[in-house]
C-alpha positions in Angstrom: 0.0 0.0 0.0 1.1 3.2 -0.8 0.5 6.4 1.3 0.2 9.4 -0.8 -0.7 12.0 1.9 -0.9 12.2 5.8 -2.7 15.1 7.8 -3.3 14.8 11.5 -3.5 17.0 13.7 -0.8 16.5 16.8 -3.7 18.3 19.3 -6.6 15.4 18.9 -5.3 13.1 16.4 -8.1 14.2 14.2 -7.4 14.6 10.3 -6.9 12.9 7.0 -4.7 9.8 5.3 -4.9 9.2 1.3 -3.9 5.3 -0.1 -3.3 3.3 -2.9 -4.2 -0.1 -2.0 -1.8 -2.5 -4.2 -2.3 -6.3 -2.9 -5.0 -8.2 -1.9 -3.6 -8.4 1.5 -3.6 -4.0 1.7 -7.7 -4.0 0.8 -7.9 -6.4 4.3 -6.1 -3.4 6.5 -8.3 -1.2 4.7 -11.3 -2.9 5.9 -9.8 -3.2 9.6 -8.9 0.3 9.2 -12.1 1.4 8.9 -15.2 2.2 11.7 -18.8 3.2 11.2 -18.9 7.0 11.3 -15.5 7.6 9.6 -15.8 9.3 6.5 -14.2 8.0 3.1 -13.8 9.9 -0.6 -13.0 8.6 -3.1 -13.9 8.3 -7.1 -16.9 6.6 -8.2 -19.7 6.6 -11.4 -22.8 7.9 -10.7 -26.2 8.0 -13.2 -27.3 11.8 -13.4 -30.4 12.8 -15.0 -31.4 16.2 -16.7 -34.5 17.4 -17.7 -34.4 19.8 -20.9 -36.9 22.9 -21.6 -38.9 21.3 -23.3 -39.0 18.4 -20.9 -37.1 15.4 -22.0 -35.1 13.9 -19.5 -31.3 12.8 -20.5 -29.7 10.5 -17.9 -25.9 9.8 -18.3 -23.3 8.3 -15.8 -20.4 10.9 -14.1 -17.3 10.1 -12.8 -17.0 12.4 -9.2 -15.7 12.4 -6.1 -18.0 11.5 -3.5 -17.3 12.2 0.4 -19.8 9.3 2.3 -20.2 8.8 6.4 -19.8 5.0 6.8 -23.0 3.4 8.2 -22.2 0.0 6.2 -18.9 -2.1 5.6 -18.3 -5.3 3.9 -15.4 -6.9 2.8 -15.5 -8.8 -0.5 -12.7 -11.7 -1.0 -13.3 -13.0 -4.0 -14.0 -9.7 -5.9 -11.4 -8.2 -4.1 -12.9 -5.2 -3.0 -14.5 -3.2 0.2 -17.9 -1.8 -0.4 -18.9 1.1 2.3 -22.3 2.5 2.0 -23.8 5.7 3.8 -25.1 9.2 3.3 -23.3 11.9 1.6 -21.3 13.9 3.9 -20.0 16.9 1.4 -21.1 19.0 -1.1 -21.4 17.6 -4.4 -22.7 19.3 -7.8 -25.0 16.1 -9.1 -25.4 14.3 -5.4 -27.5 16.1 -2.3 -26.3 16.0 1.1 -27.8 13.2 3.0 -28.3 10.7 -0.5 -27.2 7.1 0.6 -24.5 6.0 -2.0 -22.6 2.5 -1.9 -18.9 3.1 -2.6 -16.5 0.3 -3.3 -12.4 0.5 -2.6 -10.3 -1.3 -5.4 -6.9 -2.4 -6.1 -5.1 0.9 -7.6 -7.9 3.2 -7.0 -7.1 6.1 -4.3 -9.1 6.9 -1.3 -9.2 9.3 1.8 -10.1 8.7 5.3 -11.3 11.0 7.5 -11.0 10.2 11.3 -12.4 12.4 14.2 -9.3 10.3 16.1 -6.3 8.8 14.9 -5.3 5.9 17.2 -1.9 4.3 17.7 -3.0 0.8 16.8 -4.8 2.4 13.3 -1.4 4.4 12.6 0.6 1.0 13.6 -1.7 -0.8 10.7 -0.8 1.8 8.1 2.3 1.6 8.8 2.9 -2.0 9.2 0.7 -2.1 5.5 2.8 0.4 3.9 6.4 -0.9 4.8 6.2 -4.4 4.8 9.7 -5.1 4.4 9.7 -3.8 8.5 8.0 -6.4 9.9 9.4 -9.2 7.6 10.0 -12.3 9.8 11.2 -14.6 7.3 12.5 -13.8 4.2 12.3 -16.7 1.4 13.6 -17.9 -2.5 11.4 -20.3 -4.6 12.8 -21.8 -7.3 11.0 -24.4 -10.1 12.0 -24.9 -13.6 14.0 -21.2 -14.5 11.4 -19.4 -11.9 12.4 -17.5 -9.3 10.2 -15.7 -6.8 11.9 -13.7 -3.6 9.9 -13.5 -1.1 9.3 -11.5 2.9 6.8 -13.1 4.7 4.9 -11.7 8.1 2.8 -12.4 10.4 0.2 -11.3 7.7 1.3 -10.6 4.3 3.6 -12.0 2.3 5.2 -9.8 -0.5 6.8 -11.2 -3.7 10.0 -8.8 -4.0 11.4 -10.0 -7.1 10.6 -12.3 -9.9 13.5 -13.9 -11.7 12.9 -16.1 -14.9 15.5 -17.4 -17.3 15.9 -20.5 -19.9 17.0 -23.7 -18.6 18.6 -25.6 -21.6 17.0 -29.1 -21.6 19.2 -32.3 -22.4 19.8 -32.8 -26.0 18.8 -36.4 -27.4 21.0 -38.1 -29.3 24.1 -36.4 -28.7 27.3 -38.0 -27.3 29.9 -35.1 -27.2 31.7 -37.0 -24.4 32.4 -40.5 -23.4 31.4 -42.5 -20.0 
């Protein structure tokens, strides 16, 4: 996970933290990150409808950034993704404030969170999801048939740091260019 910008304040611990969720394993401390009442943004498509003068109504979907109080959290594991519904906590040209909307958090797709307080054990999580390499406890090389994968492995993640791959001449039939 990648953490693109941090704002809390020192007095309360209130504030801000943007992400990039990467692996699987970063969506899962998203979802533990997260607490009814904390308030996420992030992109999403929503279906807009406008009525003309003459009273036709065009509907068409908009890509904006949507600012939601969590009321509802799921986690997803086959879809990979977190779905957090509630009502709309900011101002929005096409959404009122109050309008439930569902959101869903994706691998490589940014988000914000919003907490009224910042706790040691959610700062901990961030931190432990956005440095893995800190909390490796083993550190590991597979090897099969000219593929290599190194990996760290944690208590709860484990991150594929390189991937080597190379030809592996096989035996040649039929050819005796030495003797036994």
């Amino acid at each position: 996970m990648k953490l693109l910008k941090k704002q809390i304040s020192s007095k309360d611990g209130s504030g801000y933290i943007s992400l990039l969720p990467n692996t699987p394993e970063d969506l899962w401390h998203t979802y533990n990150l997260l607490q009814i009442g904390d308030h996420v943004r992030c992109t999403t498509l929503r279906k807009v409808s406008k009525e003309s003068s003459t009273g036709s109504v065009t509907s068409s979907k908009v890509r904006m950034n949507l600012t939601i109080e969590i009321t509802k959290l799921e986690f997803f594991k086959d879809s990979l993704e977190v779905r957090i519904s509630g009502p709309n906590s900011a101002e929005s040209a096409h959404v009122r404030m109050g309008a439930f909307h569902t959101l869903t958090l994706e691998l490589d797709r940014q988000f914000s969170i919003e907490k009224e307080c910042w706790d040691r054990v959610f700062l901990d999580r961030i931190e432990e999801a956005c440095n893995p390499e800190r909390e490796a406890e083993v550190a590991c090389v597979v090897m099969s048939g000219g593929l290599c994968h190194v990996c760290l492995v944690t208590g709860s993640v484990t991150v594929t740091k390189a991937r080597i791959e190379t030809n592996i001449p096989k035996k040649r039939t039929g050819s005796r260019s030495h003797g036994k």
